[in-house]
Every structure is written in structure tokens, then in C-alpha cells.
C-alpha positions in Angstrom: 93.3 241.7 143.1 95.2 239.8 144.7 95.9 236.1 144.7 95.0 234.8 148.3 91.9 237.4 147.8 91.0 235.1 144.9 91.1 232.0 146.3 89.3 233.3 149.6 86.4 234.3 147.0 86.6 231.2 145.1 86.2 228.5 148.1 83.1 231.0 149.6 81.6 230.5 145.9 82.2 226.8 146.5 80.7 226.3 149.6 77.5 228.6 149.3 76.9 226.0 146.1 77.4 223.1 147.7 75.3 224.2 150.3 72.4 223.5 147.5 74.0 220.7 145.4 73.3 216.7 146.6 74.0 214.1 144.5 72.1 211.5 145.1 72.7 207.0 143.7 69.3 208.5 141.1 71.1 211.6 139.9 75.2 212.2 141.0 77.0 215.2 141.5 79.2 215.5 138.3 81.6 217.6 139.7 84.2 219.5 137.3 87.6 220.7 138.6 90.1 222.6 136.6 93.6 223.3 138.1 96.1 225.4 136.4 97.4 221.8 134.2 94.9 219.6 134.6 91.1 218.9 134.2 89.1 216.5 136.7 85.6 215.4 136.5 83.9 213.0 139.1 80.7 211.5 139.4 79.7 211.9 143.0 76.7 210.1 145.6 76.7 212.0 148.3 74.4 210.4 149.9 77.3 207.0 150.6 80.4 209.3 150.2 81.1 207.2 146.7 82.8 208.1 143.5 80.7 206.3 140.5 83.0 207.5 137.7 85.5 209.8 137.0 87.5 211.1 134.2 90.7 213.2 134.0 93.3 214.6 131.7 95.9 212.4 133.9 93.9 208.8 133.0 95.7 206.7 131.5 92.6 205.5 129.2 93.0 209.1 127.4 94.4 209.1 123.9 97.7 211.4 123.4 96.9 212.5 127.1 100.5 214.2 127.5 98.9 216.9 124.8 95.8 217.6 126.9 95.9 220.3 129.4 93.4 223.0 131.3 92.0 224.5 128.3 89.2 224.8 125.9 89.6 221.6 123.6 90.6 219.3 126.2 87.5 220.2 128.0 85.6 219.0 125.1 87.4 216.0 125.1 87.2 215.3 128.7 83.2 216.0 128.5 83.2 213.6 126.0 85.1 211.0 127.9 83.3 211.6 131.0 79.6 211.7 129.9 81.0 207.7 128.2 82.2 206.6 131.3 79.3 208.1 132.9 76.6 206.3 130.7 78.7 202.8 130.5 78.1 202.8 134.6 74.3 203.8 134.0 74.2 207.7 134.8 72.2 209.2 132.4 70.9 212.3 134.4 73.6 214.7 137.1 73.5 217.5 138.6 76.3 220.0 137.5 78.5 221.2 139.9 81.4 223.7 138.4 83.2 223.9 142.0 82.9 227.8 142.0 84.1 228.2 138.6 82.5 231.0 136.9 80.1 228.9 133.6 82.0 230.5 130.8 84.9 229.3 128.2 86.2 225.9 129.7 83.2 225.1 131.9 80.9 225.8 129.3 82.4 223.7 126.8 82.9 220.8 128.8 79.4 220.9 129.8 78.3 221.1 126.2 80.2 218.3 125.2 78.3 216.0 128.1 75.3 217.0 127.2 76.1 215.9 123.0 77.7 212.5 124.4 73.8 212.3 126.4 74.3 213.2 129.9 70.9 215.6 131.1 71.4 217.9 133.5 
């Protein structure tokens, strides 16, 4: 397939789910984007237009963060790191948004790791 076909299917996955995801100041949008390098996860109120909390691969916060990159162990560790900063700005409970991402491999495991640093979802 090719790779403008892709990205075309991608961005109608994205829209038709954020069509049903809010986020709301009770329960943000944690939204999780992976690029080709990096991972990105933000804490969203849609409601105001406001970022809570984010965490990234690229923070400067993140231990040995020149190591990290899109895959399966940094997502663990950016789960982590996000469901910390989450919690130290008082989100407990978010609504999981995987911007169109199939929930497999990375996703998945960056979700897990949230949910065992005590985000619900």
C-alpha cells in the first residue's frame, strides 16, 4: 500500500475517533502520539483548549533520554512518566485517545504501564 494511502487512512481513523472522544477538566483526553523517533503523551481539556500535563521522549526531565526512542520499552517508560506527572497535577481518571493508532505492541504497552503507575481509564 502505499504511503500517502496510509496516512490518508490513518488521519480518517483519527477523526472518526475524535468525533467520540471529549476530554473534559473531570476526566482529560490523554492523548498518545508516536512518530517514527519519538513518543508524545498529553493530557488534554477540551473543553478550555488546555494542556494539563504532558510527557515526551524529548523532556528534558527524562533519565538517559538520548537512549529512548518510538519503541516498545520507552513506551513503558513514558507511561510511567506520564501517569506521574499526571497524578502529581491531580488526574487520576482519562480517557484514552491512541490518535488512530492501531492498540497493539507500543500502544498497548504504554497504556499498561499508566494504568500500573494508577491512571483509570
Amino acid at each position: 500500500m502505499r504511503t500517502d494511502k496510509k496516512l490518508d487512512l490513518l488521519q480518517k481513523r483519527r477523526w472518526r475517533m475524535r468525533k467520540k472522544i471529549v476530554g473534559t477538566t473531570a476526566r482529560p483526553r490523554m492523548s498518545v502520539r508516536f512518530t517514527g523517533k519519538n513518543i508524545r503523551v498529553q493530557f488534554i481539556d477540551d473543553v478550555v483548549g488546555l494542556t494539563l500535563a504532558s510527557a515526551s521522549t524529548l523532556h528534558a526531565a527524562q533519565p538517559d533520554r538520548e537512549k529512548l526512542s518510538a519503541n516498545v520499552v520507552s513506551a513503558q517508560r513514558i507511561g510511567k512518566a506520564a501517569a506521574e506527572a499526571a497524578i502529581a497535577k491531580g488526574i487520576k481518571t482519562v480517557i484514552f485517545d491512541r490518535s488512530g493508532a492501531r492498540y497493539h505492541g507500543k500502544v498497548k504497552a504504554l497504556a499498561d504501564a499508566a494504568r500500573e503507575a494508577g491512571l483509570q481509564f
